[in-house]
N, C-alpha and C positions, 0 to 999 in steps of 0.2 A: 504494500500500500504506500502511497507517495506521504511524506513529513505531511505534506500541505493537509492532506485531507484528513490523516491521524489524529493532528493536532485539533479539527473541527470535530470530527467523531468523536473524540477523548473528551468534549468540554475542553480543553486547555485555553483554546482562544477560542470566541463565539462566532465568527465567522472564516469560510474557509479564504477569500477574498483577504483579510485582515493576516491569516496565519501565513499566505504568497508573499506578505509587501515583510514580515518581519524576518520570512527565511531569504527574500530576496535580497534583501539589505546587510545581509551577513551575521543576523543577531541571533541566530540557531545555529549549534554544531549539535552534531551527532556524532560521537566516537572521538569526541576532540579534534571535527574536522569541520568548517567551516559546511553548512548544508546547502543546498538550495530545494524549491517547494517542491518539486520532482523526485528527490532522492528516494529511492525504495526503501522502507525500513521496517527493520522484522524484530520479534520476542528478543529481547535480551540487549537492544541497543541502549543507549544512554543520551540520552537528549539532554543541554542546556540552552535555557531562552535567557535572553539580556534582557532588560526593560528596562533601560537608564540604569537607577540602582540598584532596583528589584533583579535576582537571577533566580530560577527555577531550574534545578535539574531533579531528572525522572527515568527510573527503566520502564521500558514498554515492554511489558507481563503478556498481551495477547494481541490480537488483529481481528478485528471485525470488521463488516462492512455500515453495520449499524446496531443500534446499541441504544437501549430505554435510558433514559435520562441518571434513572436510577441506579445504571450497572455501569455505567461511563466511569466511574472511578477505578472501578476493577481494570482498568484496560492498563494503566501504570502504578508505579511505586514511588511517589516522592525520597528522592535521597537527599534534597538541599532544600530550603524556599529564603 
């Protein structure tokens, strides 16, 4: 599944439109590697988002193509906020 669309399906950012302009801009790596909203990424990668001060990182535990509001958190594991 592409970062861009994980990150909409996960809840992490609420749009997937919003989640392209922050992986395009450089402010997502995955594996410690600078992402873009295309990247394929699968169980067990490590995502960090920048947000000015704010950073976020998270492993992604599973892959769905959609997902009740309710089980969206199951989809990663917060390891920093």
């Amino acid at each position: 599944m592409r970062l861009d669309k994980f990150l909409k399906v996960s809840r992490v950012i609420k749009r997937r439109t919003l989640a392209k302009e922050v992986c395009d801009s450089g402010h997502a790596l995955v594996n410690g590697r600078v992402a873009k909203a295309g990247l394929e990424v699968k169980p067990g990668d490590r995502v960090e988002l920048n947000f000015g001060p704010r950073k976020l990182i998270f492993e992604i535990l599973d892959i769905k193509e959609t997902v009740p509001a309710k089980e969206a958190g199951s989809l990663y594991k917060i390891i920093e906020q």
